[in-house]
Biopython code that builds the backbone (N, CA, C, O; Angstrom):
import numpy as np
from Bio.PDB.StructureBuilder import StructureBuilder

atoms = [
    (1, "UNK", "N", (-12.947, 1.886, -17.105)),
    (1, "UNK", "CA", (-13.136, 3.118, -16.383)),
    (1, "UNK", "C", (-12.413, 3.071, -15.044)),
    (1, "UNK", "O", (-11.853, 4.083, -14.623)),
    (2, "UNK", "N", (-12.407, 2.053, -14.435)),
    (2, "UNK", "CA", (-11.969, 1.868, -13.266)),
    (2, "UNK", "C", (-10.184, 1.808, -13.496)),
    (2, "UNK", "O", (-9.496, 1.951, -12.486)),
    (3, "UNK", "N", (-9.537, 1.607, -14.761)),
    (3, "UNK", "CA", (-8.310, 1.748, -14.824)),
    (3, "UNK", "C", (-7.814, 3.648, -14.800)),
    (3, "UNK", "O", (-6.740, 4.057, -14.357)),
    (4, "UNK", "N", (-8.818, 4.449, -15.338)),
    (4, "UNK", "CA", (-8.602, 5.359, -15.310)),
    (4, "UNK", "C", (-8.712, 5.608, -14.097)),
    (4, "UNK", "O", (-7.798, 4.946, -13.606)),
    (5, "UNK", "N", (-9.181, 6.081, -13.352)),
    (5, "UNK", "CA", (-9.651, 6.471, -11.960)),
    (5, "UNK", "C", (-8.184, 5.675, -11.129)),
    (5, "UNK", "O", (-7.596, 6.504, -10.433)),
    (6, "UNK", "N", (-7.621, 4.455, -11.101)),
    (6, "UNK", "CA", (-6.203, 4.361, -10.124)),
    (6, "UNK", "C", (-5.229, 5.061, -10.976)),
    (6, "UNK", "O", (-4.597, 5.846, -10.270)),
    (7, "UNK", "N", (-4.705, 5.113, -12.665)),
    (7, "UNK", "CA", (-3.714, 5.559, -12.775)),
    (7, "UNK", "C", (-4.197, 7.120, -12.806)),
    (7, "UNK", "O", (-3.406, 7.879, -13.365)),
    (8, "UNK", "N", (-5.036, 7.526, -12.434)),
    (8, "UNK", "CA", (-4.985, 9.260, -11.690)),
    (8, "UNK", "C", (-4.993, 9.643, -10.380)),
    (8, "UNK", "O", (-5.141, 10.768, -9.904)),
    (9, "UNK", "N", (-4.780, 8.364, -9.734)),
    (9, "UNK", "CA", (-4.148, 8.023, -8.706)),
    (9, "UNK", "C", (-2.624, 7.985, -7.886)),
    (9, "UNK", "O", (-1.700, 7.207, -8.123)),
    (10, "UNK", "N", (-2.660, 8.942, -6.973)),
    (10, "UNK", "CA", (-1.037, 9.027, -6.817)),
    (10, "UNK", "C", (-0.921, 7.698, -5.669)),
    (10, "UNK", "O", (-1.905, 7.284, -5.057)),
    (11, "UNK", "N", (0.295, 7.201, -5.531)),
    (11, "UNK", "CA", (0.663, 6.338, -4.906)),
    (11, "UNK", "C", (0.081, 6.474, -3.351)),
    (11, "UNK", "O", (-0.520, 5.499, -2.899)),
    (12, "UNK", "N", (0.280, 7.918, -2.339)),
    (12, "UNK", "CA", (-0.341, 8.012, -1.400)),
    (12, "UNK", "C", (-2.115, 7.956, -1.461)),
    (12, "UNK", "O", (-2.817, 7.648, -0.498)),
    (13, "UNK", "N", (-2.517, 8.252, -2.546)),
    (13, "UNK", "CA", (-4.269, 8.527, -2.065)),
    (13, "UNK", "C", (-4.148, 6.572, -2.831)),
    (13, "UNK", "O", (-5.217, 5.978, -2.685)),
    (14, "UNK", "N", (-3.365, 5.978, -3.318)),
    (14, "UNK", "CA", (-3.885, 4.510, -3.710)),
    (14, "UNK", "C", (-3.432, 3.487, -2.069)),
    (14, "UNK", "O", (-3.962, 2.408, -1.805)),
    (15, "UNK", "N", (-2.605, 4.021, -1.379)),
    (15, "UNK", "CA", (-2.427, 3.670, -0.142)),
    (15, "UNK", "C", (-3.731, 3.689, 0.541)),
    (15, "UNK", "O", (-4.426, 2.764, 0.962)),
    (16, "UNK", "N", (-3.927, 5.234, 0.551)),
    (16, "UNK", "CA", (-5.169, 5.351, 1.641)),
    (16, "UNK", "C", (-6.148, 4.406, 1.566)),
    (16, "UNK", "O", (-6.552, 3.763, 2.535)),
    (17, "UNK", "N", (-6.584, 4.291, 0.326)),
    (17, "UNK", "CA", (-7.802, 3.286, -0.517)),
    (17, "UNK", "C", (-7.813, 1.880, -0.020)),
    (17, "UNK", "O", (-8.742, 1.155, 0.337)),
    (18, "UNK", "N", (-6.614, 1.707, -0.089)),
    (18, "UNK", "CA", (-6.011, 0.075, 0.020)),
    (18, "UNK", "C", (-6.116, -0.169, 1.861)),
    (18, "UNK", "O", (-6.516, -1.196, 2.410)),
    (19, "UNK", "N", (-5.785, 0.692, 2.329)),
    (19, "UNK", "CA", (-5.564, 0.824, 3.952)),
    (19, "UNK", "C", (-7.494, 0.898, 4.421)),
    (19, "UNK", "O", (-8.131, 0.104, 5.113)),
    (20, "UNK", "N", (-7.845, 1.843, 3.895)),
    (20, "UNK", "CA", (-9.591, 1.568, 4.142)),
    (20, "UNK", "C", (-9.999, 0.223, 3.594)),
    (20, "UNK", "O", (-10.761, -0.448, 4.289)),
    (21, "UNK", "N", (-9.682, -0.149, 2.696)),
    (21, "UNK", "CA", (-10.382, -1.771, 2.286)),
    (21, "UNK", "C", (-9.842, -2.680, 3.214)),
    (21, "UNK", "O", (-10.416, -3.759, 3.357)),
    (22, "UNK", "N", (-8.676, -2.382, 3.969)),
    (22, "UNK", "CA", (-8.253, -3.611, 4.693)),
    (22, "UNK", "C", (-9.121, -3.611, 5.950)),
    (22, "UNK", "O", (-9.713, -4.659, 6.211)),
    (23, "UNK", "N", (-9.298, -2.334, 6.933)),
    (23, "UNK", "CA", (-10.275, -1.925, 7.640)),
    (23, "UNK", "C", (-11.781, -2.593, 7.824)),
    (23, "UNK", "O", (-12.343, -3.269, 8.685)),
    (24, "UNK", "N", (-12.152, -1.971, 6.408)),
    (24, "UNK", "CA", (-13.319, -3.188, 6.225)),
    (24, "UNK", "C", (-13.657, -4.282, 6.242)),
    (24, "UNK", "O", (-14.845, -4.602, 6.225)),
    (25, "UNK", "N", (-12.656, -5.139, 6.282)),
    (25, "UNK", "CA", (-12.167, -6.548, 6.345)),
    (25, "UNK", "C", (-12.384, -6.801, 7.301)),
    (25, "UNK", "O", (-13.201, -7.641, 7.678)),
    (26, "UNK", "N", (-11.619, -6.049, 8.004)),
    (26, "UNK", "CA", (-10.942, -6.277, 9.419)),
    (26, "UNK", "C", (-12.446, -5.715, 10.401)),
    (26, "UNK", "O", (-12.750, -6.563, 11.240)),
    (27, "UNK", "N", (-13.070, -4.876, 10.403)),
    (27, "UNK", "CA", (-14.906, -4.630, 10.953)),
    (27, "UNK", "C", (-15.639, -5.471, 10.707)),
    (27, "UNK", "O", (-16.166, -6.265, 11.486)),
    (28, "UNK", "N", (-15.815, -5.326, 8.897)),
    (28, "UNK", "CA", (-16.843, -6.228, 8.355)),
    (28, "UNK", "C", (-16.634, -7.439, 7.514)),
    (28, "UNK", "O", (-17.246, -7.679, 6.474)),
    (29, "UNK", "N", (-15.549, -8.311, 8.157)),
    (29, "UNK", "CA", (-15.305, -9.750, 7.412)),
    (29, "UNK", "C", (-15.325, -9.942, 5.896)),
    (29, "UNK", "O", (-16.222, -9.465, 5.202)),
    (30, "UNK", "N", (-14.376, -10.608, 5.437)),
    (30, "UNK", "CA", (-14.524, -10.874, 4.163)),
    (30, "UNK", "C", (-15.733, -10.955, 3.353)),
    (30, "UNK", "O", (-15.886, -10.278, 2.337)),
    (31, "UNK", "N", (-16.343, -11.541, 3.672)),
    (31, "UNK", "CA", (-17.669, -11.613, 2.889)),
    (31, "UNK", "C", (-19.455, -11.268, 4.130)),
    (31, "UNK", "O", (-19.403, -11.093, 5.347)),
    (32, "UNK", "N", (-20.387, -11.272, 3.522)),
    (32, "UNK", "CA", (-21.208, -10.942, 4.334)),
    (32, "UNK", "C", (-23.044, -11.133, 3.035)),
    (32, "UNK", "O", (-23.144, -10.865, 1.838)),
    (33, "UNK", "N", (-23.876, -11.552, 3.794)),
    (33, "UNK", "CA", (-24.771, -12.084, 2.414)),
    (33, "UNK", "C", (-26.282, -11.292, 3.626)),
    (33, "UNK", "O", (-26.545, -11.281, 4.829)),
    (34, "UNK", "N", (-26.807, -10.817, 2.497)),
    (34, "UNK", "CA", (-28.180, -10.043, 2.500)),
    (34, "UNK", "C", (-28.934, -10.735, 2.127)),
    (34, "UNK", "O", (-28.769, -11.123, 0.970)),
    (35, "UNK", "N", (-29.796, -11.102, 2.673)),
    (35, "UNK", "CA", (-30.767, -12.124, 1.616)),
    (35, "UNK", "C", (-30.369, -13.118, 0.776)),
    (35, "UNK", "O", (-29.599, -14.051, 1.003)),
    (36, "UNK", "N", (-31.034, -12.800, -0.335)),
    (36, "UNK", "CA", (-30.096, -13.921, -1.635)),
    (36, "UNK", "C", (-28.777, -13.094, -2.107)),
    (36, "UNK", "O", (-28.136, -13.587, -3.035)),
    (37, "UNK", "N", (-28.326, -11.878, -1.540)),
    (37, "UNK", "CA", (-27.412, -11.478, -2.338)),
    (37, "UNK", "C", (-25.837, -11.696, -1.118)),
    (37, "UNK", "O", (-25.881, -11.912, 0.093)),
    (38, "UNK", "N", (-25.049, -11.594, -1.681)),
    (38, "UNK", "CA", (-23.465, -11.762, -1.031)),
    (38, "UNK", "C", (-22.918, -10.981, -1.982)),
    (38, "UNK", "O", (-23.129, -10.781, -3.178)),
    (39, "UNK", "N", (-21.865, -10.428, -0.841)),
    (39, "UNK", "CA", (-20.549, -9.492, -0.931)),
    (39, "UNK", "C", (-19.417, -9.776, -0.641)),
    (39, "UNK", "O", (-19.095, -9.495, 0.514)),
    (40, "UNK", "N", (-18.039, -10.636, -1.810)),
    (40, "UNK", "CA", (-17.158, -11.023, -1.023)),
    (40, "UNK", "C", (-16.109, -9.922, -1.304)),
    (40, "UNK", "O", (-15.711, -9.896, -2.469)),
    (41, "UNK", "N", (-15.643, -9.104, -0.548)),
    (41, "UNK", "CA", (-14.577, -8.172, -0.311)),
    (41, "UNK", "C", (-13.043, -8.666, -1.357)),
    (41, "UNK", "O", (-13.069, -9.798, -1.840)),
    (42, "UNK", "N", (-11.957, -7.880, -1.598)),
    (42, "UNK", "CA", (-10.911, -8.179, -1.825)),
    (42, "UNK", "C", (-10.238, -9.108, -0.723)),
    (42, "UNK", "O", (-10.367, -9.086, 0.501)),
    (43, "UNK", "N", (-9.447, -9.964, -1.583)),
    (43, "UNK", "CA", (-8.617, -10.746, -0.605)),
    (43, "UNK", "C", (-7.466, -10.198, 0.037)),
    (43, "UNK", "O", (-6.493, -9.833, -0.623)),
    (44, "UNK", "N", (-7.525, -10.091, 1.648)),
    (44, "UNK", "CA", (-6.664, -9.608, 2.542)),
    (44, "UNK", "C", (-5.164, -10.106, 2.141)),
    (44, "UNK", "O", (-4.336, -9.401, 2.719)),
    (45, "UNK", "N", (-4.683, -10.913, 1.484)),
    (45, "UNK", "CA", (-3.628, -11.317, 1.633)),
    (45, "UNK", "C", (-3.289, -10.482, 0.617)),
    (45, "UNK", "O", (-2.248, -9.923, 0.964)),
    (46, "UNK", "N", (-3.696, -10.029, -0.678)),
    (46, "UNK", "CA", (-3.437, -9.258, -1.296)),
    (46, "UNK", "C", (-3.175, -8.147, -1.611)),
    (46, "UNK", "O", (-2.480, -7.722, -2.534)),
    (47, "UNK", "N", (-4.034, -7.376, -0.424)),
    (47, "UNK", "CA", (-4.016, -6.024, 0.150)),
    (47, "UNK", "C", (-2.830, -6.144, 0.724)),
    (47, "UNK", "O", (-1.805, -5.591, 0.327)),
    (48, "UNK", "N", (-2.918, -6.790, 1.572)),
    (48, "UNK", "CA", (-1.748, -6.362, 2.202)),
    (48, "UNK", "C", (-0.641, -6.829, 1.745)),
    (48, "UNK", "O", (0.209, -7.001, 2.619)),
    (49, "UNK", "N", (-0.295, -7.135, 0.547)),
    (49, "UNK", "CA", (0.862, -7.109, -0.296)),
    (49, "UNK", "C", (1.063, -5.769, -1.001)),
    (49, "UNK", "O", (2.169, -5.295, -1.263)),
    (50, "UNK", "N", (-0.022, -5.250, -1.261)),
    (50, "UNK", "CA", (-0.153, -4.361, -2.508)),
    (50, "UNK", "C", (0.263, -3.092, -1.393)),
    (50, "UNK", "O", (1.133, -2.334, -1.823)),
    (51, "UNK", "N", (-0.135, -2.863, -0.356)),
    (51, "UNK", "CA", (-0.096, -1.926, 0.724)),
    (51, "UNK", "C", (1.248, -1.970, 1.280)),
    (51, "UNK", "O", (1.841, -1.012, 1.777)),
    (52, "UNK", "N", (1.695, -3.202, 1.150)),
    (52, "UNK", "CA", (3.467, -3.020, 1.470)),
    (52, "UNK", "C", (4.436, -2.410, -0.059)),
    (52, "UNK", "O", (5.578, -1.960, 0.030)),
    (53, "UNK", "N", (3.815, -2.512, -1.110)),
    (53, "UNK", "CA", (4.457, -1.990, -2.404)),
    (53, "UNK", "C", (3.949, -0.575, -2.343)),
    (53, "UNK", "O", (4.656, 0.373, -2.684)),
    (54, "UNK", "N", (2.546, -0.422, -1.844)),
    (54, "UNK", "CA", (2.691, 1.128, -2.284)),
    (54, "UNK", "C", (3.664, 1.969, -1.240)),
    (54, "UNK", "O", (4.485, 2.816, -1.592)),
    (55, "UNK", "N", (3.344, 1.472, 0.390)),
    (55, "UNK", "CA", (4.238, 2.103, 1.107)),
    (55, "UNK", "C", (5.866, 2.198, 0.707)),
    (55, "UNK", "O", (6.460, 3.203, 1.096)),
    (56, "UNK", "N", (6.304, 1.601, 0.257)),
    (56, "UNK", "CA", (7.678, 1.486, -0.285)),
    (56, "UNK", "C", (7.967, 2.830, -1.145)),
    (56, "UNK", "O", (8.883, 3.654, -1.132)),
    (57, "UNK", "N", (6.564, 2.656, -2.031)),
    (57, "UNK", "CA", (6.794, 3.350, -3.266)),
    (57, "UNK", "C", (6.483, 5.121, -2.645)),
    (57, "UNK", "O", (6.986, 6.093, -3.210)),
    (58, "UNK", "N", (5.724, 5.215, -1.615)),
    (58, "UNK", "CA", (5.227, 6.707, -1.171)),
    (58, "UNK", "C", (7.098, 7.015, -0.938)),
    (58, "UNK", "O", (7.821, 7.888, -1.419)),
    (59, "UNK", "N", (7.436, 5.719, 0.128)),
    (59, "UNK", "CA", (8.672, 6.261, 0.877)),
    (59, "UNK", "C", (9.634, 6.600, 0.264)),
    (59, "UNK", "O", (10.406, 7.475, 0.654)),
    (60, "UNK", "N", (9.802, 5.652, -1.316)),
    (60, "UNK", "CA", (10.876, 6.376, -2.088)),
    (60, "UNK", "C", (10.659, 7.790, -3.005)),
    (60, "UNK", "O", (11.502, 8.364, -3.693)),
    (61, "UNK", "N", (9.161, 8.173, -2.765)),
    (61, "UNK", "CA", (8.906, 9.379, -3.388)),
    (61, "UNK", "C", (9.294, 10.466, -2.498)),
    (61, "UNK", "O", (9.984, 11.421, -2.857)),
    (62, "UNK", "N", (8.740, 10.257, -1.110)),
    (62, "UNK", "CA", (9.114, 11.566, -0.415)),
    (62, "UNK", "C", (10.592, 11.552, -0.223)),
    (62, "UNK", "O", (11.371, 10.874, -0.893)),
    (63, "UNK", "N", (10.948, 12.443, 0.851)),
    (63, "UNK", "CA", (12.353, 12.364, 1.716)),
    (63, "UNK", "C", (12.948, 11.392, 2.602)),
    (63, "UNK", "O", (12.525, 11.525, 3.751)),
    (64, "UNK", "N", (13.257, 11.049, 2.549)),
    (64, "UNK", "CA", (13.764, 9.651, 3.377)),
    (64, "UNK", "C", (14.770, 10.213, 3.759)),
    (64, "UNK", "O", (15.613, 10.684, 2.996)),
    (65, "UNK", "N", (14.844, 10.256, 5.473)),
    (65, "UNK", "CA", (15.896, 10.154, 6.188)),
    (65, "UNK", "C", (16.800, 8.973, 6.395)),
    (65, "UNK", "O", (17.672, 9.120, 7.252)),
    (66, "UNK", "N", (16.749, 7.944, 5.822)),
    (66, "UNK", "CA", (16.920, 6.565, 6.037)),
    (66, "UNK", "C", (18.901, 6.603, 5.925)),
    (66, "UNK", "O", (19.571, 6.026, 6.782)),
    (67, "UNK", "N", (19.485, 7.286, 4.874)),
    (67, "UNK", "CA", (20.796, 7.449, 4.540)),
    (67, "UNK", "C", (21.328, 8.852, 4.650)),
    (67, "UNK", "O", (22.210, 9.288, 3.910)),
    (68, "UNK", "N", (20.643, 9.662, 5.787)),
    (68, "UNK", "CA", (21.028, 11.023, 6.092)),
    (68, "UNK", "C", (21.995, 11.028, 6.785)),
    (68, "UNK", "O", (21.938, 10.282, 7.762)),
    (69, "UNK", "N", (23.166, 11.784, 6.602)),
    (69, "UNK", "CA", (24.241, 11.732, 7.611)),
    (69, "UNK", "C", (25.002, 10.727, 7.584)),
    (69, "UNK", "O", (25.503, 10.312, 8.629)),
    (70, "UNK", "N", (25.287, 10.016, 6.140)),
    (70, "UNK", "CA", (26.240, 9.072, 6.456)),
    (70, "UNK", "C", (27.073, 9.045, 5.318)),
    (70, "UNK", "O", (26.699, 8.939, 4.150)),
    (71, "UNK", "N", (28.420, 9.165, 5.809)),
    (71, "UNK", "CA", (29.559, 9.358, 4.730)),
    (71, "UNK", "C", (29.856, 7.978, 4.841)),
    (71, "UNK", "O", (29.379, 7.106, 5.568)),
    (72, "UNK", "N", (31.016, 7.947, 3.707)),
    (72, "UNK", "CA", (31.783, 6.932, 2.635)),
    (72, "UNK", "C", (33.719, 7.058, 3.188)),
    (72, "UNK", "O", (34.521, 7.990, 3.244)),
    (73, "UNK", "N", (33.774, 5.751, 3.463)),
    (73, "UNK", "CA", (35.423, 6.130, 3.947)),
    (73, "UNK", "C", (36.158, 5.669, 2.899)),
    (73, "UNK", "O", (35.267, 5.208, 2.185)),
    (74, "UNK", "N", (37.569, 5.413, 2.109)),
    (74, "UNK", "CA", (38.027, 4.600, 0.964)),
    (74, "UNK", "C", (39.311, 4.475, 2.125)),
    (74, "UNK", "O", (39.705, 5.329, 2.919)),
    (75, "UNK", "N", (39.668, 3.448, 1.959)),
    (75, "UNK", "CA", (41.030, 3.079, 2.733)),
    (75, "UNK", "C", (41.948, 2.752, 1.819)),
    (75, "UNK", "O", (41.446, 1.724, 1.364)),
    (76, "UNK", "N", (43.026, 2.929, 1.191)),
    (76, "UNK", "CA", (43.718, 2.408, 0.081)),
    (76, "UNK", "C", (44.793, 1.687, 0.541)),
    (76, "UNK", "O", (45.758, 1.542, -0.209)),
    (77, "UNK", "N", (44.796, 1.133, 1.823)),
    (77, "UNK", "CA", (45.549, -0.269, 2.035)),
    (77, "UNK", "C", (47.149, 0.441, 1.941)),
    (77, "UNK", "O", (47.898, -0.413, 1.466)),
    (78, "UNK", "N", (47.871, 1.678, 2.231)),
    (78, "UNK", "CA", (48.878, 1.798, 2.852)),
    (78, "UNK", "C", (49.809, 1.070, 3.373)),
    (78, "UNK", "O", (50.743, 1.600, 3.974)),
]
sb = StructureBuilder()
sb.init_structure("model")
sb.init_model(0)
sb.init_chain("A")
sb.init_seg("    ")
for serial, (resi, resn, name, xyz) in enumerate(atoms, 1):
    if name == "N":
        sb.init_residue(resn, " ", resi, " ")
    sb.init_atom(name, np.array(xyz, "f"), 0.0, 1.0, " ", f" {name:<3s}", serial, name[0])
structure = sb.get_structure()
């Protein structure tokens, strides 16, 4: 079930997701224990791998100014 729910997931709202879990990390520490029970969070190093692939992936979806305005010269050595 949980595979359904990310691939109806667009790359920006799987960012957002990923960017709030790191947050939480980053407030409420990797892990944290209630009584007899414990909560260990996703691993940060992972997030923030996965958060550098989705950003990539938003940036090649939208518009990228990144190669705007730049022409191609051919010199044919005259």
């Amino acid at each position: 079930m949980a595979d359904e729910a990310t691939n109806s997931m667009t790359a920006a709202e799987m960012l957002e997701q990923v960017n709030t879990a790191i947050t939480n990390i980053l407030i409420g520490g990797q892990s944290y224990k209630i009584g007899s029970r414990q909560l260990t969070r996703a691993d940060l190093y992972q997030l923030r791998a996965m958060k550098k692939e989705l950003a990539a992936e938003v940036a090649a979806e939208g518009d990228s100014a990144l190669l705007d305005n730049t022409f191609v010269a051919y010199f044919d050595g005259r």
